[in-house]
C-alpha positions in Angstrom: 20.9 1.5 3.4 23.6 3.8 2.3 21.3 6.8 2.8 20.4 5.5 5.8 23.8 5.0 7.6 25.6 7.1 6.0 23.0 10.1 7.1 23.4 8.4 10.9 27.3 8.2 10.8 27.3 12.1 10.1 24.9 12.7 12.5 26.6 11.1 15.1 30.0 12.2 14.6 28.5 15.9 14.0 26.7 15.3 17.6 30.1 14.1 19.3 32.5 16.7 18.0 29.8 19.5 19.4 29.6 17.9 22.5 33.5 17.5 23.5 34.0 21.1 22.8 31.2 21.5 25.0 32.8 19.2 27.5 36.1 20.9 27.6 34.9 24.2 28.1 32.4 22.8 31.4 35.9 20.5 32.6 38.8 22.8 31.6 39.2 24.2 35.5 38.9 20.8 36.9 41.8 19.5 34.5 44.1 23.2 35.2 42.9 22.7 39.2 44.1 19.1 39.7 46.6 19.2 36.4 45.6 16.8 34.6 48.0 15.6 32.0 47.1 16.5 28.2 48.0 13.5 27.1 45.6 11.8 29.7 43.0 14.2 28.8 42.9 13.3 25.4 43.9 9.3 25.5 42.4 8.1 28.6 39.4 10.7 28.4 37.8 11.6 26.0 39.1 9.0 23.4 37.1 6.5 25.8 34.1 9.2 26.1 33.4 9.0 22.3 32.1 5.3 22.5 29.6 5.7 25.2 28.2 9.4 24.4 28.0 7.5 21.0 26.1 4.6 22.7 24.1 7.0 25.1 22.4 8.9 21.7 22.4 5.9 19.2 18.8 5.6 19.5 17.7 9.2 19.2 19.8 9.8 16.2 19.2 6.6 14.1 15.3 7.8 14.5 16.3 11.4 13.5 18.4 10.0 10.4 15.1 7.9 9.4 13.1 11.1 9.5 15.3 13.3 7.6 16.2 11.3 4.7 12.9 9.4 4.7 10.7 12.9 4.5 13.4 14.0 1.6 12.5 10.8 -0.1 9.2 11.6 0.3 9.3 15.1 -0.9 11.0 14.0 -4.1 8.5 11.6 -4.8 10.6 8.8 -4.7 8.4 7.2 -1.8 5.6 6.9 -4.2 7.9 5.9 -7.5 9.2 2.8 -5.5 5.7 1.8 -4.4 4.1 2.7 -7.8 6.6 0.6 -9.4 5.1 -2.9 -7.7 7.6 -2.8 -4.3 5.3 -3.2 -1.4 5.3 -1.3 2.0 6.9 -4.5 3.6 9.7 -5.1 0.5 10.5 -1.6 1.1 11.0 -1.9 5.0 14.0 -4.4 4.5 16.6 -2.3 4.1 15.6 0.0 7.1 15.2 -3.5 9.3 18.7 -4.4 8.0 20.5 -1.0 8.7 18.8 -0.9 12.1 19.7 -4.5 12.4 23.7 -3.4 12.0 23.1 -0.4 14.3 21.6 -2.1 17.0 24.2 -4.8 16.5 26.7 -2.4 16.9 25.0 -0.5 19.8 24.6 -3.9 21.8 28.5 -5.3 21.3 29.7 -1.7 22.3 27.2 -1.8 25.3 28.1 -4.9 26.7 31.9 -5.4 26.0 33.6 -2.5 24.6 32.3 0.7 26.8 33.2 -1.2 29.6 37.0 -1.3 28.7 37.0 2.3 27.3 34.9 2.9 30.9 37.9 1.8 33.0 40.5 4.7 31.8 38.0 7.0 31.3 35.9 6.8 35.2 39.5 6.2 37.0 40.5 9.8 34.7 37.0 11.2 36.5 37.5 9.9 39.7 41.3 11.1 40.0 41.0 14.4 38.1 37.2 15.4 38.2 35.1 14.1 41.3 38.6 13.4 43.3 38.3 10.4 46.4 35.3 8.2 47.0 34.5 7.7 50.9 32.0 5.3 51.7 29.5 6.8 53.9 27.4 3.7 54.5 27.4 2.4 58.1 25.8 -0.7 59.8 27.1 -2.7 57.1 25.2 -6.3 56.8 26.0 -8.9 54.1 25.7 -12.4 54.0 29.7 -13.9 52.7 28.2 -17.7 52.2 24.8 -19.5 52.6 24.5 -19.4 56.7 28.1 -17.1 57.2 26.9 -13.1 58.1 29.1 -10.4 58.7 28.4 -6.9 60.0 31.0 -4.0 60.7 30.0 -0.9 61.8 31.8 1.3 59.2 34.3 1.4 56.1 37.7 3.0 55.8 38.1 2.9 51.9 41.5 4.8 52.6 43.1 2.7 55.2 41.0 -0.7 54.1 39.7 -1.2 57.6 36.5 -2.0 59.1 35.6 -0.9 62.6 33.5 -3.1 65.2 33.8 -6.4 62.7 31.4 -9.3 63.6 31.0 -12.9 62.2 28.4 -15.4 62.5 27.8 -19.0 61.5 24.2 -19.9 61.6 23.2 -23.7 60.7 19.4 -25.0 61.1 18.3 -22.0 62.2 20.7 -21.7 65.4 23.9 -19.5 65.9 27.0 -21.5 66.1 29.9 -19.3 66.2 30.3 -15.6 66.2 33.3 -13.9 66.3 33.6 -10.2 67.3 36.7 -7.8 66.6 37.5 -3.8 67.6 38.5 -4.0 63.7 39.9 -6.0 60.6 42.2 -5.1 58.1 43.3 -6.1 54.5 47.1 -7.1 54.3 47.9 -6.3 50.4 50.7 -8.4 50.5 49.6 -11.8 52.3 46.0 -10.7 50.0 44.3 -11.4 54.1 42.3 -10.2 56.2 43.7 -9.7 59.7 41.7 -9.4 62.6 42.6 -7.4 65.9 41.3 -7.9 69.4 38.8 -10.4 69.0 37.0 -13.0 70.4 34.9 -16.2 69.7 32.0 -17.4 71.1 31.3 -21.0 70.0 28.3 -23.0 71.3 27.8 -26.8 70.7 25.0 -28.9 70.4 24.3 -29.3 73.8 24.7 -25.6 74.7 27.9 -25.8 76.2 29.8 -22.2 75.1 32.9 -21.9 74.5 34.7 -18.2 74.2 38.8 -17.7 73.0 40.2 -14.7 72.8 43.1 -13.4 70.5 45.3 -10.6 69.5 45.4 -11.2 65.7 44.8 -13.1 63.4 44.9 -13.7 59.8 41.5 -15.3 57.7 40.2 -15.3 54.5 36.7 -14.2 53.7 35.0 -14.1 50.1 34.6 -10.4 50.2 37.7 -8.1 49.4 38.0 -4.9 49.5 37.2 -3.5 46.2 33.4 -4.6 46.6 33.1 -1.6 49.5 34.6 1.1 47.0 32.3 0.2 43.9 30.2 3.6 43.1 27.5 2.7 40.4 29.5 3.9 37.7 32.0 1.5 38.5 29.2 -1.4 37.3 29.8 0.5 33.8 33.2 -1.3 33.9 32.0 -4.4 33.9 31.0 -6.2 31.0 27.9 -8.0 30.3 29.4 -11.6 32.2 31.1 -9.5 35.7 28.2 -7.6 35.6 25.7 -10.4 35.7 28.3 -12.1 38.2 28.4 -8.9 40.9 24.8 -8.7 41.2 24.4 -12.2 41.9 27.0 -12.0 44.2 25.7 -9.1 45.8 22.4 -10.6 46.4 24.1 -13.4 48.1 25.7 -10.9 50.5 21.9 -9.7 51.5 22.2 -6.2 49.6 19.2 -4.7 48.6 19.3 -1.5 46.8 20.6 -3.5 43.8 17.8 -1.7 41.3 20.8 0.8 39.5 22.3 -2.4 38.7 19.6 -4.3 37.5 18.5 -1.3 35.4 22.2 -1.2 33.7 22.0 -4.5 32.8 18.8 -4.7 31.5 19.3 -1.3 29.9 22.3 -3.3 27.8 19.4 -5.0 25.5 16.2 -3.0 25.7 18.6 0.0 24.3 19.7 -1.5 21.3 15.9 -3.3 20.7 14.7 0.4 20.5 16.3 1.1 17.7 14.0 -1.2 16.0 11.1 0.4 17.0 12.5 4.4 16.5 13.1 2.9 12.4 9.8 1.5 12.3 7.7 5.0 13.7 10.5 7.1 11.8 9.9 5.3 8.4 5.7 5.3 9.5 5.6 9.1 9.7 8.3 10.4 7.0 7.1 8.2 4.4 3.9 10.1 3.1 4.3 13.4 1.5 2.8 16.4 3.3 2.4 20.3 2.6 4.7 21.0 5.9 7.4 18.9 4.6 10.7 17.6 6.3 10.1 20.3 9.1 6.7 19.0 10.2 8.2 15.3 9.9 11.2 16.6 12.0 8.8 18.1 15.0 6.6 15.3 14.7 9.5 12.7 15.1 11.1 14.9 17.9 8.6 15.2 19.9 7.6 11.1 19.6 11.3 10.5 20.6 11.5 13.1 23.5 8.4 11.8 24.9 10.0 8.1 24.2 13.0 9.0 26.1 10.3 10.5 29.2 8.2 7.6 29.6 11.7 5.8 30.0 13.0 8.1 32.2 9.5 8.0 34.7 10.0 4.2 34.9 13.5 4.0 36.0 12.3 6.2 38.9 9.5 4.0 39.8 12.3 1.3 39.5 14.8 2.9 41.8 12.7 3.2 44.2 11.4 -0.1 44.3 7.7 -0.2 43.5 8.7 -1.8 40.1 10.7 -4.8 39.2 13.6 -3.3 37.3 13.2 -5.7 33.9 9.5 -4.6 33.8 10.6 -0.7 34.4 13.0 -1.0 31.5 11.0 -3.0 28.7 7.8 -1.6 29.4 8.4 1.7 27.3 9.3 -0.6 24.1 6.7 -2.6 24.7 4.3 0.1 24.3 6.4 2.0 22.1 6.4 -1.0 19.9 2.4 -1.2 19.6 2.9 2.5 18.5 5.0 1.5 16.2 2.7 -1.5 14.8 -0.2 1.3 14.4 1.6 3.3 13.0 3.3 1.1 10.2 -0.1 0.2 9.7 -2.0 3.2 8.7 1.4 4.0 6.4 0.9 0.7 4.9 -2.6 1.7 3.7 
């Protein structure tokens, strides 16, 4: 176990220090262009970035750590002193289980509640000093606020908080009720309202009998404020694993449909941290016997299992995104076939 995480913990910080100076030299005119404080650069940047690029390679380096000191073991001899000695295959998997056990404990806590902190200082650092405002594009805007309550606008302000050609209907049994049409609402930051302008509201009874009032303004509360039109998908990387869970639902609710980034990140959350079960278990599998090419062949051998790993992943996301596959079955389906790999392979090195 010392071996183990102690070869992963280097790894890992020798991976991150690489990549910030990396970072800094691809970001350095974007902080000079919009003059980005040092003090921001280092506290609310990249001190948040070390978590999740940390997260983001957890899996491919524990794997790499199990190949390289595994095949070292395995060069020594020691491999075939511990099993000569009366330890089985299975007593000797423990302490790899266990130390993937605290990595993947570790990889699923920093997934799920403490990237999404870091994420808030760090993506409001990108969005201010990197990729600058965020206007919503989307028009035709459809969402369902409550079980029979619809509302359309035409378009977004994310600037000015207003929404052109505004729309609400009330539908019950089947039948429209009440709609009310405005030339545009706005949010009040202080009375925390929506105000509608020019509007006016058709409402029809039972019997038919229609009913229309007109206004200049007026104030309302909806269940939708305005943060919910300004939320990129990275934003969802603030969240933590309960707000999350709590915007999709409440996105479905509103009739959206292109949730599938969403669902991916959240299911992403747990299958991420599961693989590092299965990278130990193929990692120990092919650097436990000893071999003329040695740690090198062990190295390419593991490297090019992982890569292809991280593919197969990659391929199902897009099928995922683009809605021919359910999200949770696009994301667990490369550990579930990854882990019969696995089982094949622990196998035959059991023999």
């Amino acid at each position: 176990m010392r071996k183990f995480l102690g070869t992963f913990f280097l790894s890992i910080t020798l991976i991150l220090s690489i990549s910030i100076v990396f970072d800094i030299s691809e970001h350095v005119d974007d902080f000079i262009d919009n003059d980005a404080p040092l003090r921001a650069i280092i506290f609310d940047f990249y001190l948040n970035w070390i978590p999740y690029f940390a997260n983001l390679f957890i899996g491919l380096f524990t794997f790499i750590s199990v190949i390289f000191f595994t095949s070292k073991m395995a060069s020594n001899s020691e491999i075939i002193g511990i099993l000569a000695g009366g330890i089985t295959y299975r007593r000797m998997m423990r302490p790899y289980i266990a130390s993937a056990l605290i990595i993947a404990s570790l990889s699923w806590v920093l997934g799920n509640f403490v990237i999404p902190h870091s994420n808030i200082k760090m993506l409001d650092f990108k969005n201010k000093y990197i990729k600058g405002k965020y206007y919503n594009t989307e028009t035709n805007i459809h969402k369902q606020l409550n079980p029979g309550v619809y509302m359309y606008m035409s378009r977004y302000n994310v600037n000015t908080d207003t929404g052109h050609r505004f729309a609400l209907e009330k539908i019950e049994d089947n039948k429209l009720v009440s709609k009310l049409v405005s030339q545009y609402i706005r949010w009040d930051n202080k009375k925390e309202k929506w105000t509608i302008h020019d509007y006016y509201i058709r409402d029809i009874a039972a019997d038919g009998k229609e009913t229309l009032t007109f206004g200049k303004k007026i104030d309302t509360t909806l269940s939708i404020v305005p943060k919910e039109f300004k939320t990129r998908v990275n934003e969802a990387e603030k969240m933590n694993l309960f707000q999350l869970k709590k915007f999709i639902d409440n996105q479905k609710l509103r009739g959206v449909s292109n949730l599938e980034e969403y669902q991916i990140m959240q299911h992403e959350r747990t299958s991420g941290p599961f693989s590092t079960f299965i990278l130990t278990i193929i990692g120990v599998a092919l650097a436990s016997r000893k071999t003329r090419g040695g740690i090198g062949i062990h190295i390419a051998l593991g490297l090019l299992l992982s890569f292809s790993y991280i593919m197969f992943m990659q391929v199902t996301k897009v099928f995922a995104v683009s809605g021919s596959t359910d999200p949770f079955i696009a994301v667990w389906i490369p550990n579930v076939v990854y882990s019969i790999i696995a089982f094949i392979l622990y196998r035959w090195a059991s023999k």
